[in-house]
C-alpha positions, -999 to 999 in steps of 0.1 A, spaced: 0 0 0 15 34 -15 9 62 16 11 101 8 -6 129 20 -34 154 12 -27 190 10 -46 211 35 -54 234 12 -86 251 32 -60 257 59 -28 264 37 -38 297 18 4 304 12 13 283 -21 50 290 -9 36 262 25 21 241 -2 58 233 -19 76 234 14 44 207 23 54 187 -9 95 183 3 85 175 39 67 144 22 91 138 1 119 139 25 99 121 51 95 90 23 56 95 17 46 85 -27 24 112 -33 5 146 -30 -29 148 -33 -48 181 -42 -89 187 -37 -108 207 -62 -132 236 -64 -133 266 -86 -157 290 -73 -171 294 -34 -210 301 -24 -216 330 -4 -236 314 24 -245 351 34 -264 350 -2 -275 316 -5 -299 304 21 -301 268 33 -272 262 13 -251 231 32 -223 228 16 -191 215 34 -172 246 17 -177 279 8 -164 319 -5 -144 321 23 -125 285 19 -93 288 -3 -84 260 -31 -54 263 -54 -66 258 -90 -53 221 -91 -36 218 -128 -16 252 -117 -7 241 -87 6 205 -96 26 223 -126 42 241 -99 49 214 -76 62 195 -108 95 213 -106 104 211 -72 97 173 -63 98 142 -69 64 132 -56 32 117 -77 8 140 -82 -28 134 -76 -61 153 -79 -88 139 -57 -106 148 -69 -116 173 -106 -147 180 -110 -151 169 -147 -185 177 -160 -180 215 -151 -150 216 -172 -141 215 -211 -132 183 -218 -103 189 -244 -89 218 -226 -88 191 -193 -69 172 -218 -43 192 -223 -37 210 -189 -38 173 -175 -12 161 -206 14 195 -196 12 184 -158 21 151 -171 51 165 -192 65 181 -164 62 157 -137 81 130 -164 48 110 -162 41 118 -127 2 125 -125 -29 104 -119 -62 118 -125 -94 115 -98 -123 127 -113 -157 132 -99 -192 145 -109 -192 173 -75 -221 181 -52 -222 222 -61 -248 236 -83 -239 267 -80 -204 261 -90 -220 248 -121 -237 274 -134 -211 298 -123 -191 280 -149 -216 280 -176 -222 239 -173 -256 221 -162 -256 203 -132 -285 183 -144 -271 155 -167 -236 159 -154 -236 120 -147 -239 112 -185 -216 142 -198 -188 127 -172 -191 93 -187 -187 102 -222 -160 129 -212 -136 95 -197 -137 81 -228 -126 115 -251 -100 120 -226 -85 85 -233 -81 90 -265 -69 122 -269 -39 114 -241 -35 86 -267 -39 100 -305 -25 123 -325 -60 128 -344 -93 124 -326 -127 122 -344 -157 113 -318 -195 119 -322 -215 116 -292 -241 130 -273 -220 159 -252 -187 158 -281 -182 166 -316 -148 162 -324 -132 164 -363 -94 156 -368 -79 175 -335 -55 168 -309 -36 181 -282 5 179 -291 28 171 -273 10 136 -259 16 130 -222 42 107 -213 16 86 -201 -6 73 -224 -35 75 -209 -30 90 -177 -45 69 -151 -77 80 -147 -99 75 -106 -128 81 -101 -141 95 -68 -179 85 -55 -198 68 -29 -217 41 -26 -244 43 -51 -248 10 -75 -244 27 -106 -215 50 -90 -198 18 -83 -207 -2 -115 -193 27 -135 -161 25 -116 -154 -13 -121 -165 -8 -158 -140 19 -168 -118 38 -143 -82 30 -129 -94 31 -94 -117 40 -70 -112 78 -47 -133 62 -21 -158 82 -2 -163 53 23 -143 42 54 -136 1 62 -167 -9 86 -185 15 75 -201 0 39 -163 1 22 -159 -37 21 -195 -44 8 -189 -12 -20 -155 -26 -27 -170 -55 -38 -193 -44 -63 -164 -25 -79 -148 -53 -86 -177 -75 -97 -186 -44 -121 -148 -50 -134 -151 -87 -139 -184 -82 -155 -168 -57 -176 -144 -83 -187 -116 -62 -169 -94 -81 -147 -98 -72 -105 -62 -60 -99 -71 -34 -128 -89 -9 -110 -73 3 -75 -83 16 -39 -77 48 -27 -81 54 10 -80 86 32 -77 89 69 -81 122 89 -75 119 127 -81 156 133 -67 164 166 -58 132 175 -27 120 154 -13 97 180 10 69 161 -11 39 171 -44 56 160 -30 64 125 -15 31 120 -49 15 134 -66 33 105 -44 25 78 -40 -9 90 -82 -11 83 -75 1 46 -47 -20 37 -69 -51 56 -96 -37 32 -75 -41 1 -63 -8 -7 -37 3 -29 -31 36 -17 -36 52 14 -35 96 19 -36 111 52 -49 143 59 -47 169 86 -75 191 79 -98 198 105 -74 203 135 -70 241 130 -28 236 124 -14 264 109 12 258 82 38 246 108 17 227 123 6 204 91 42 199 82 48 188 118 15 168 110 32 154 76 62 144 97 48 121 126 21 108 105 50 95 76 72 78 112 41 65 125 32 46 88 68 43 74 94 42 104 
C-alpha cells in the first residue's frame, strides 16, 4: 500500500507552504500529493439553506496550476482527488492534465468526480442536471486524446473532427480515478471503466461491501480485478497519536487498498503545524 498525504489546502492559503508541504513528504519518504478541487465558493450570506461542506471564504489552489508548480520542485506523484469533470471542457482538461504530465516525467494520476455544487456549475456555464452522462462520455474523449494524434468522436456531449492536443503526455492514458460513494451505478461505473476507486467510504462502514461491487462491475466488464485500484484517506483531526494512525491504515490496507492519503484538515494547524503533521504521521506509517 503506497501512503502520501493530502494538501490542507482550506487551511494552507500560502502556495509557498504548499511546496515546502510537498518536500516534507518527500523527505519524510511518503509516494504522493494529493490536491482537492473547487473553482468558485458560495456566499452562504447569499444563498440560504445552502449546506455545503465549503464555501467563499475557503481557499483552493486551482489544481492543474498548482501540480505544474509542484512538478518542478519534487519528486512526488501528483494526484487530484478529486476534478470535477463535467464542469470543465473536456479537451482543454486534456491538455492541462497532458502538460502536468510533461513536467512531472509521467508523474500524475487523475481523480475525477461529478461534485455536489450547483452553483459552482452554473457559475461556470455547465448544467448540473445530466452531469452523470456528460462525465461518462467525457472518460472516454480523454482517453483518446492522451492517446492519438488525431481524434474524431461523435456523441451526445462531443463533436470532435481531426484534433488533438500535441505534445502527448508521457503517459498514455494517464490513469484516470474516479471518486464517489456508494451508489450501485457510481460503483458499477467504476469497475466498468476507471483506474481506481477515490473512495468516499471508510472500512466498517459500507467500504468492504462497495468494494466488492467494484470489482464484480470490473469482472463483468471483462476487466481483470487488480485493474482498477483503492484509494483510501484517513483524517485523525486532533488526535494524530501513532497507534491511531496506523490502526486506520491498517483497516485500509486489511480492506485491500492500494493507496492510502492522510490528511490533517480539521485540527485548525497552521502551516507549521501540518508539516509537523506530515512528519509524525509518515514515522508513524513508514518508520
Amino acid at each position: 500500500m503506497r501512503v502520501g498525504v493530502v494538501v490542507p489546502q482550506v487551511e494552507m492559503p500560502d502556495a509557498a507552504a504548499v511546496v515546502e508541504l510537498a518536500g516534507v513528504a518527500e523527505e519524510s519518504g511518503l509516494s504522493h500529493l494529493l490536491l482537492y478541487d473547487h473553482v468558485a465558493g458560495v456566499d452562504r450570506r447569499a444563498h440560504q439553506g445552502f449546506v455545503g461542506p465549503y464555501d467563499i471564504d475557503d481557499p483552493f489552489h486551482e489544481v492543474f496550476v498548482m501540480l505544474g508548480h509542484l512538478a518542478a520542485s519534487c519528486r512526488l506523484e501528483l494526484w487530484t482527488g478529486v476534478l470535477v469533470l463535467p464542469q470543465r471542457q473536456t479537451v482543454l482538461v486534456a491538455k492541462q492534465a497532458a502538460q502536468v504530465d510533461l513536467l512531472s516525467e509521467g508523474r500524475l494520476r487523475l481523480g475525477v468526480g461529478v461534485g455536489w455544487n450547483a452553483d459552482e456549475y452554473g457559475a461556470l456555464g455547465q448544467r448540473f442536471s445530466d452531469r452523470g452522462r456528460r462525465y461518462e462520455e467525457q472518460v472516454g474523449v480523454l482517453r483518446r486524446l492522451w492517446s492519438e494524434d488525431s481524434v474524431t468522436f461523435e456523441g451526445l456531449y462531443h463533436h470532435l473532427s481531426a484534433v488533438g492536443i500535441r505534445p502527448l503526455p508521457v503517459q498514455r492514458p494517464i490513469p484516470l480515478w474516479m471518486g464517489g460513494g456508494n451508489g450501485p451505478g457510481v460503483l458499477e461505473r467504476i469497475g466498468r471503466i476507471s483506474d481506481g476507486w477515490i473512495a468516499m467510504a471508510v472500512p466498517g462502514r459500507g467500504l468492504e461491501e462497495s468494494w466488492a461491487r467494484v470489482q464484480k462491475a470490473a469482472v463483468d466488464a471483462g476487466r481483470p480485478v487488480e485493474a482498477v485500484g483503492l484509494h483510501g484517506i484517513i483524517q485523525p483531526g486532533t488526535d494524530h497519536t501513532a497507534e491511531r494512525i496506523r490502526r486506520q491504515a491498517a483497516r485500509w490496507e486489511a480492506a485491500g487498498a492500494t493507496h492510502l492519503s492522510v490528511s490533517g484538515m480539521g485540527a485548525g494547524r497552521d502551516a507549521e503545524g501540518h508539516l509537523d503533521f506530515v512528519r509524525r504521521a509518515a514515522d508513524a506509517l513508514l518508520g
